[in-house]
N, C-alpha and C positions, 0 to 999 in steps of 0.2 A: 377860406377863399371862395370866392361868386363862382359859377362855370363859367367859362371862356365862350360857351356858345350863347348864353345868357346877354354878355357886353355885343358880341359880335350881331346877333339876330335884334334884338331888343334893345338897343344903347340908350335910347329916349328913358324907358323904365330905368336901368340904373341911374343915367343923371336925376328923375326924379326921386328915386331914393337917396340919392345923395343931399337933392335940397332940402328933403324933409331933415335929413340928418344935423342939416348946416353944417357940411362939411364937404369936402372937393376932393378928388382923386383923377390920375390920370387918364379918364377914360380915353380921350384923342391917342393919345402915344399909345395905347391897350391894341385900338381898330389898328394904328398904322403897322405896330409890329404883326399883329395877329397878320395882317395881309402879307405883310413881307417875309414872317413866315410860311406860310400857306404857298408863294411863290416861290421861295428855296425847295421847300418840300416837292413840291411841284414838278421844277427843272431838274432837281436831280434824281426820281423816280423816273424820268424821262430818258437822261442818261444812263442809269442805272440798266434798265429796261433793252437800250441801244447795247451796252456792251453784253449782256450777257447774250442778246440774239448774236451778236458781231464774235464773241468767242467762241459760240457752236463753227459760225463758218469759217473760221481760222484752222480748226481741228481738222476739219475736211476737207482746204485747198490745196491746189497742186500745184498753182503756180508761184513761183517760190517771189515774185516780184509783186502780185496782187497782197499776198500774203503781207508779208513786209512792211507793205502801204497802209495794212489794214491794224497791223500789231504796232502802228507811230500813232497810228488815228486813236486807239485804243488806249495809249500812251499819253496823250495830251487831254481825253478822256476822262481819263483817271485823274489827273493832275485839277481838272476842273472839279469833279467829284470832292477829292479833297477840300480845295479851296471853298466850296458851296458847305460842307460840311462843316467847318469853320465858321463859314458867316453863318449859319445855321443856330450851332451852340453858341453865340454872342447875340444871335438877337430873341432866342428862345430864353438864357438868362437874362435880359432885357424884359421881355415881357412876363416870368415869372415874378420878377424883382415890384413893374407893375400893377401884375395882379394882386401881391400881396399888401399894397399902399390902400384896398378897395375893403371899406368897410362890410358887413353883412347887410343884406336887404331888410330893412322893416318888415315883419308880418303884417298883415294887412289889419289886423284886430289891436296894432298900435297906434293908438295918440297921436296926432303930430300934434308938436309942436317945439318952442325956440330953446328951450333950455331944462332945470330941472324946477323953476316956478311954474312949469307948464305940467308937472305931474298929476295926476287924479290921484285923488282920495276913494280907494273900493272899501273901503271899510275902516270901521274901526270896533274894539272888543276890548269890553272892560272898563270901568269907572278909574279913574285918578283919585289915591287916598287923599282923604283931608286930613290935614297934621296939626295938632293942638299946639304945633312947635314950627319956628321958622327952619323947615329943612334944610340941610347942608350938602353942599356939595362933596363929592369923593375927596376931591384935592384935600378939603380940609379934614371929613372922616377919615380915610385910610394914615394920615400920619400921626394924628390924635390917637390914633388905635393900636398905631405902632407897626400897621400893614404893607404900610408901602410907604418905600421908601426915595424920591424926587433927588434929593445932593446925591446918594450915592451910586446910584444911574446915569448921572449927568456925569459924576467922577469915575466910571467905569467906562460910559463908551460916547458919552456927551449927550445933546441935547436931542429930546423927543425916545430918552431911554430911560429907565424905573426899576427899580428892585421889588419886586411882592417877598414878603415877608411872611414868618409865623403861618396865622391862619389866614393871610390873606393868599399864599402859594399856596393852601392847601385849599382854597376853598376853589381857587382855579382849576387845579388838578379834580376839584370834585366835579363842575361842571362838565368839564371835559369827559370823564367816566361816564357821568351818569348820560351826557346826551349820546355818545357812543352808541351805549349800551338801549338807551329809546329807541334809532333809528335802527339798530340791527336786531334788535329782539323784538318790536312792537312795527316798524316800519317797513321789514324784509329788506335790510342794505347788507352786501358783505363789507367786512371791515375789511381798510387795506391798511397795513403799514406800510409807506414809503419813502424814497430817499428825498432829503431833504435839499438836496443839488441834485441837476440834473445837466442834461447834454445840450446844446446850444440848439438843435433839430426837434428836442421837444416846445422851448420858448416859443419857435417858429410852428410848428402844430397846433398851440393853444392858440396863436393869435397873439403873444405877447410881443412878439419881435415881426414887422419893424418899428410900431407903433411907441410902445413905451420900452425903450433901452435905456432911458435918461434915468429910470425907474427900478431899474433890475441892479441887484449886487452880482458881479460876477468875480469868481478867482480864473483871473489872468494864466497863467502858469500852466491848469490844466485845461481851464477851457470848458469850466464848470460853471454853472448859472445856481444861487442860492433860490428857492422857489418862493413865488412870490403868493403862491396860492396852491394848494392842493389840486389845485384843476388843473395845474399844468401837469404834473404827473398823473394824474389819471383819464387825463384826454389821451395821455401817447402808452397806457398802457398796453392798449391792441394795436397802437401803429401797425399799418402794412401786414395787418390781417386781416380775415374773409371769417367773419364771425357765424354762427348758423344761427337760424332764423329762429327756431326753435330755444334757443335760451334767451333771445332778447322779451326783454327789456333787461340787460344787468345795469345790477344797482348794488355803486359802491360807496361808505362811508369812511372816513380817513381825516383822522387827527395830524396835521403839522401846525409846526412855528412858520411866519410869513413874516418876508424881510421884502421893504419896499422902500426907498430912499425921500419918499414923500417931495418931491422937489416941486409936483405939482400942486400940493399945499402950502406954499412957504408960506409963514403967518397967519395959518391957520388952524385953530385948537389947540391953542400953544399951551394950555392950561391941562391940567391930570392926563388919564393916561388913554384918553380917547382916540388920538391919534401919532402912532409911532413908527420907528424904522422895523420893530423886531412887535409880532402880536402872532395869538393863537390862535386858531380856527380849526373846527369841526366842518367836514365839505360834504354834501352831498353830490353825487353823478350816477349821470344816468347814459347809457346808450341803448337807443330804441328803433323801431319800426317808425320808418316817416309818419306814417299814418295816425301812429300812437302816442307823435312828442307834444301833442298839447294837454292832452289827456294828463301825461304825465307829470306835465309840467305843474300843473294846478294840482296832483297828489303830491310835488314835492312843497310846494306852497304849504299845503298841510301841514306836513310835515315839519316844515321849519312853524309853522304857527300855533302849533301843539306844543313846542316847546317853550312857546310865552307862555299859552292858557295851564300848565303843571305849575308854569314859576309862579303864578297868578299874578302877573305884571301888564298891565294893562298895553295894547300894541294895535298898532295899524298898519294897514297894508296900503303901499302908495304902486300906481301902474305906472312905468316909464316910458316918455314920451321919447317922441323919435330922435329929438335935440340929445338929452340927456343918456341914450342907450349904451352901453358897451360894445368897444369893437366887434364882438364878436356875433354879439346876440341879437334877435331878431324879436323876440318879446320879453320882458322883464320887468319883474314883480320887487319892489322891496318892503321888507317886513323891519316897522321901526318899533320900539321900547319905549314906554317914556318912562324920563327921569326928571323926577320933581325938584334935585340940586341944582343939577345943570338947568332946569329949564327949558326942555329942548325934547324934541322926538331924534331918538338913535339907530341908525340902521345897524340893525343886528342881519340879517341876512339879505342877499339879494338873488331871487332864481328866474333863471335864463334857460329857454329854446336856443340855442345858437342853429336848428336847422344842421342843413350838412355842411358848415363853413367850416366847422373844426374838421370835420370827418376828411372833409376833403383835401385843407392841410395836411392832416395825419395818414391820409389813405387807410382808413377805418370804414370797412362796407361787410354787407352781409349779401348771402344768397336766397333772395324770396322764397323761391326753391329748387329742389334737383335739378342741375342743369339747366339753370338762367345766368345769364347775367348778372354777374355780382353788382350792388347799389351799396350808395353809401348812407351808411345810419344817420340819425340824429343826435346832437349831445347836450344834455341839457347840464346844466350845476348850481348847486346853492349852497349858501351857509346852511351849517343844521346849529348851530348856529356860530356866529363870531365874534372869540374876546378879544380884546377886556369890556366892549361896548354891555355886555351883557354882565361882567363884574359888576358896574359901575351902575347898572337899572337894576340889579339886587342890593347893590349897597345903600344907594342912595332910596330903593319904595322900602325896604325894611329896617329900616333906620329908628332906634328910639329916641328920648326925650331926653336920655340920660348918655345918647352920643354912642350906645349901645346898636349892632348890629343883628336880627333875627334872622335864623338861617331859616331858609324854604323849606319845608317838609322834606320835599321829594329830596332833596339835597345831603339827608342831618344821615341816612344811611355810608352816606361816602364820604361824611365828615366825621366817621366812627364815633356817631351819636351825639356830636356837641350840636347846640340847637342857641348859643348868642358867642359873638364876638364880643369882649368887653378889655 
């Protein structure tokens, strides 16, 4: 969420952050509640103010008819106070409802531009192997291999769902271990396990709700939300705490499954197992020092780009432009794969500054120090990285001649030594 003094002092800047965004939000209805709150608050401080001067003198008159007059006046008083207090909570969830429609601001060291053909290229690292063989795609590797398996996913839970099989679930599960294991032993992240539903008040602290609900699986009945990303439970880990200053920058790593209903994809990647309702992901987060979250942002970059340079899978980093940004975030970086089957660069991670927008959702602040004013942190988050996109640029760059699978080095320890799929 922007601060409310932000729209109110500056409205000009948010609409232009919005056009860079190419997107629209109610700032008008923002200014008109914000005022109309301002004036409730107002009149009945004023009120407020009159009765409590007007009850001292009631305690101390004598004459029983001024009195009287003054405890009717005191009476209809109150009755307005109420009433005011009423309009008050209807226009104040009014204007939360529209502050939450309001994207985050653009950092200033982002790109504009109209979409995600408008991204920059900041690099790229690594040569693309040349194959003595026309490579193949995963779709066609993994079921030749006996790895995965397309009907029986479909016959489980329907389309854009898949079974890993054999050593295709285990070479997943190795991933997962071993990048764990990089960010928290080589990178200083604590690992978090966490719940993989959560309470409808976190969706709304990450920024998930009210934007994409079209998007979220939710169980009805309890009023539980499936998590669509590891960010959402670890943006609301300190909810509506006063962190000290002294332990930030924490930094946390956490393995979940991510359930997202893709509806904003329909008809797209309809092929292998690039894009699904059900996929796993390794997250990194951070909460920092305003001062500190750019800084940081580019060692979690690192971070996630260390984990290409181990697989030695060849990767680029694209900067996103203002069109293209995430609700939430204010600069972001994505780190793509390529895979020689598909043809194609694959975003394996994306890390994001969101700035105080989540914090301030979440009411996650810290105190600069003894006796200040508590401030609200920064939250940054990335993949370290996210499968199956990252299955799928192993299978397909170490792929042999003979339909054979070479496992990654750093990998063959968490694959209890096997070093080919065949």
């Amino acid at each position: 969420m922007i601060d409310i003094k932000l729209v109110r002092e500056r409205p000009d800047i948010v609409r232009e952050s919005l056009a860079k965004r190419h997107t629209t939000a109610p700032v008008d209805d923002i200014l008109s509640l914000d005022e109309k709150r301002r004036t409730l608050l107002s009149e009945t401080e004023v009120l407020r103010a009159r009765r409590n001067v007007v009850s001292k003198q009631i305690s101390r008159m004598k004459d029983d008819g001024e009195r009287r007059a003054l405890i009717d006046e005191m009476r209809e008083v109150g009755t307005r106070i109420m009433a005011l207090d009423a309009e008050l909570h209807v226009v104040q969830s009014n204007l939360t409802t529209a502050l939450l429609q309001v994207p985050n601001m653009p950092h200033p060291d982002t790109p504009v531009g109209a979409d995600e053909g408008e991204n920059v290229i900041v690099r790229s690292e690594g040569t693309p192997r040349e194959f003595d063989f026309e490579p193949l795609a995963h779709w066609d590797l993994g079921p030749a291999l006996g790895i995965i398996d397309f009907e029986r996913g479909v016959k489980l839970s329907g389309t854009r769902f898949y079974v890993l099989k054999g050593l295709g679930a285990r070479l997943q599960r190795a991933l997962i271990a071993w990048m764990l294991e990089l960010h928290t032993n080589e990178h200083g992240y604590t690992e978090a396990y966490l719940p993989f539903v959560v309470k409808e008040a976190c969706m709304w602290g990450s920024g998930q709700l009210p934007k994409f609900r079209d998007n979220l699986y939710r169980d009805v009945e309890d009023d539980l939300w499936l998590v669509p990303t590891a960010e959402v439970p670890l943006t609301n880990l300190h909810r509506d705490e006063i962190l000290a200053a002294d332990d930030l920058p924490i930094k946390y790593a956490a393995y979940t499954p991510c359930f997202r209903r893709e509806k904003m994809s329909a008809g797209k990647d309809t092929r292998g197992i690039k894009r699904g309702h059900q996929f796993d992901k390794v997250e990194m987060y951070k909460f920092t020092r305003p001062e500190d979250s750019d800084d940081e942002l580019y060692t979690m970059l690192d971070n996630a780009e260390e984990v290409c340079r181990l697989l030695g899978i060849p990767h680029r980093v694209m900067q996103l432009c203002t069109g293209d940004l995430g609700f939430s975030a204010a600069l972001s970086f994505d780190v793509e794969l390529w895979s020689p089957g598909c043809g194609e660069w694959l975003e394996v991670s994306s890390c994001s500054n969101c700035t105080d927008f989540q914090a301030r959702r979440a009411n996650v602040r810290y105190r600069p120090k003894p006796g200040e004013k508590p401030e609200f942190v920064h939250t940054l988050n990335g993949s370290g990285l996210a499968l199956p996109r990252v299955m799928i640029a192993v299978m397909e760059n170490y792929q042999q001649k003979d339909g054979s699978i070479l496992i990654p080095e750093v990998l063959r320890p968490y694959m209890g030594g096997i070093e080919v799929i065949h």
